[in-house]
N, C-alpha and C positions, 0 to 999 in steps of 0.2 A: 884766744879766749882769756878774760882779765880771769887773773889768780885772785882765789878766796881769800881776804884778808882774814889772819887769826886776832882773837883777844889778848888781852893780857896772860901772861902764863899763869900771873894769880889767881885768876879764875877757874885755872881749869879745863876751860872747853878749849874744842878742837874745831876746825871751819868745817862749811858744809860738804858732809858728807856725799859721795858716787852714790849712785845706785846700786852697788854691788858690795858684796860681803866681804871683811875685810881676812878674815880666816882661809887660812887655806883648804882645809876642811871641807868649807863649805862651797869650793870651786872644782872638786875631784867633777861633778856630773857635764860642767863645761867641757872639760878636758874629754869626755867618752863620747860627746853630741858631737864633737870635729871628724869621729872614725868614720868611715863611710857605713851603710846599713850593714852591708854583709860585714865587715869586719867587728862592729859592734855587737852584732846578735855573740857572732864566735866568742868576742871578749866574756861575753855574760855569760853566756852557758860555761864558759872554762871556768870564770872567777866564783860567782856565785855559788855554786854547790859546793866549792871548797870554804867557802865561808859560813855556810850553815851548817858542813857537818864539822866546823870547829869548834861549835858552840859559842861562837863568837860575835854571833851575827844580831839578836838583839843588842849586848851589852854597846858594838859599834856603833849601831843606829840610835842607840841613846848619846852616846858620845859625842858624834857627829851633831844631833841634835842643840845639845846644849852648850856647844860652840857656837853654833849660829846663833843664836838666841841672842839679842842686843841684852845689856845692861842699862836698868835702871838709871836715868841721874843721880849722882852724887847728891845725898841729904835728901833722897826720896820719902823714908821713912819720917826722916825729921818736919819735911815740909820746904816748901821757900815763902814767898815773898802773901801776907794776908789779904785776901779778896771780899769783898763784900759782891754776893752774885741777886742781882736782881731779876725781875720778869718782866724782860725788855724783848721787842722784836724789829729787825733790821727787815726794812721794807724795801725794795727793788724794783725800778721800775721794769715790768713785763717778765719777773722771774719771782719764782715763790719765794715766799719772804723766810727769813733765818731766825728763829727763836732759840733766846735763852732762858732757863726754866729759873726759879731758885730753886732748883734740886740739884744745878748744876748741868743740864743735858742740855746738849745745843743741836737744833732738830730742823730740817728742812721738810717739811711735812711729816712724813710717818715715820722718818727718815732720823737714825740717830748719828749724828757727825763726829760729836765728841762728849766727854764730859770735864766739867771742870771742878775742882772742890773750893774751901775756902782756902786752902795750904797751899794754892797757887797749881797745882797739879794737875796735867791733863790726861786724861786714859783716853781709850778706844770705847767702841759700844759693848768690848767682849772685857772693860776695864782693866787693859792690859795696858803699859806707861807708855805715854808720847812723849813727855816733855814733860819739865818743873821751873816755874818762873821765880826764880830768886829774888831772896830781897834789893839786890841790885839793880832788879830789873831785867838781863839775860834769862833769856830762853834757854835751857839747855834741856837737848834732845837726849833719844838714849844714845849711848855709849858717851853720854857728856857731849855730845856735838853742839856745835854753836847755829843757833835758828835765829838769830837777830836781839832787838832790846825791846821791852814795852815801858811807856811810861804810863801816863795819868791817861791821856788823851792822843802820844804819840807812839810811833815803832817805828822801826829799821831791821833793814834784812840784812842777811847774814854775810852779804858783801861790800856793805856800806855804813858810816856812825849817821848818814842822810837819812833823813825818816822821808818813808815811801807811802804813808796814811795820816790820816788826821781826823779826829771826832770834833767837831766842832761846837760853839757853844749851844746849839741850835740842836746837836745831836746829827748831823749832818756827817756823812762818810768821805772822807776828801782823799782820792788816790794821787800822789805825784808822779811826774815823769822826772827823766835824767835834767832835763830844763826847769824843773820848780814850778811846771804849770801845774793845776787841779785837775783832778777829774770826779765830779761828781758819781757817786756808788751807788750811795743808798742815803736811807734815813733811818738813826735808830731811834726807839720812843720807848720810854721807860729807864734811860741811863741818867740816873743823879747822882750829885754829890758823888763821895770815895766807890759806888759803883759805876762809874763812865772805868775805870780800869779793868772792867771784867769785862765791859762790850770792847774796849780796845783789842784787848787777848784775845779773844775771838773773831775779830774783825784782822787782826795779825795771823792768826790759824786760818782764815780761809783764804786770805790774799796767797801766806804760804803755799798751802796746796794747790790752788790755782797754777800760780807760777811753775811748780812743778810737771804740769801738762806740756806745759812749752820748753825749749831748748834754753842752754843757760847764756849763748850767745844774746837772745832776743830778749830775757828777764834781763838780766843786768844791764843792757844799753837801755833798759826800760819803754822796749817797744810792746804795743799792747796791752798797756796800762788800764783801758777803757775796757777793754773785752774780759778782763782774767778770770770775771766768774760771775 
């Protein structure tokens, strides 16, 4: 499997993150799923009652809690990189189409994906942080993880400075393979001027999560390029 290349140290970020927590904290209930059932029940009934009549037992659960808890990007409060968010919608052939509101909310039908502000910041639907795009350009996810670059019209993922999309003049969604072919996506309408950078971000945000459905062997040799979402 090719290794995550990292950024510069001056930035900050870190490569792309496992799926798993990097706390140890937050791996104790791994460790108790290995015991076989009958030895697990045993574990719990011995351990647990001694932890609730120590009074100890919320205060841990919060603990444990906000360990896991990812951290914000770096200069969340402050903002990163300025967006102009227009009311564009990326159209698909034979899949519902992706809107972007100028409120910010990026909607697959009823369906809320993400939102984005003008301070470059993405939250969730419960607006809790995903990521902040610097003035640089860099994605950086929480715990400062590194998600790739946006530019005007282009991106690259977080194992390559190769950009893997393309907005074209046309408004046109252009995927690349490991070969530099095309792969038509979609169409966006409503992306002008200094706003085609907010359809790119999002158009980066779903290719992202797409790829994440599949193995990191098949993303990164860039097989599948045509199907990812």
């Amino acid at each position: 499997m090719a290794q995550t290349p990292r950024v510069s140290s001056q930035s900050g970020l870190r490569g792309i993150p496992s799926d798993g927590p990097k706390n140890p904290l937050c791996w104790r209930p791994v460790a108790l799923r290995k015991l076989a059932p009958q030895r697990r029940l045993v574990h719990l009934t011995r351990v647990l009652p001694r932890i609730a009549r120590s009074g100890l037992f919320l205060s841990l659960l919060s603990v444990i809690s906000s360990a896991c808890q990812p951290a914000p990007p770096t200069y969340w409060d402050e903002g990163g990189a300025v967006l102009q968010i227009p009311d564009a919608v990326l159209l698909r052939h034979g899949e519902e189409p992706i809107r972007l509101h100028s409120d910010g909310r990026v909607t697959r039908g009823d369906e809320v994906l993400y939102f984005i502000d003008r301070a470059g910041r993405v939250t969730d639907e419960d607006y809790e942080s995903l990521a902040l795009l610097t003035p640089s350009g860099h994605l950086a996810g929480n715990d400062d993880f590194y998600w790739g670059r946006v530019g005007l019209r282009n991106a690259s993922p977080p194992w390559s400075a190769l950009a893997w999309l393309r907005l074209s003049q046309s408004g046109a969604l252009l995927l690349f393979d490991v070969a530099g072919e095309p792969y038509h996506k979609g169409q966006w309408e409503g992306c002008n001027g200094a706003s085609i950078r907010a359809c790119t971000l999002v158009s980066h945000l779903l290719t992202l999560s797409a790829a994440r459905r599949y193995d990191a062997d098949r993303v990164q040799f860039g097989l599948g390029v045509g199907v990812w979402y």
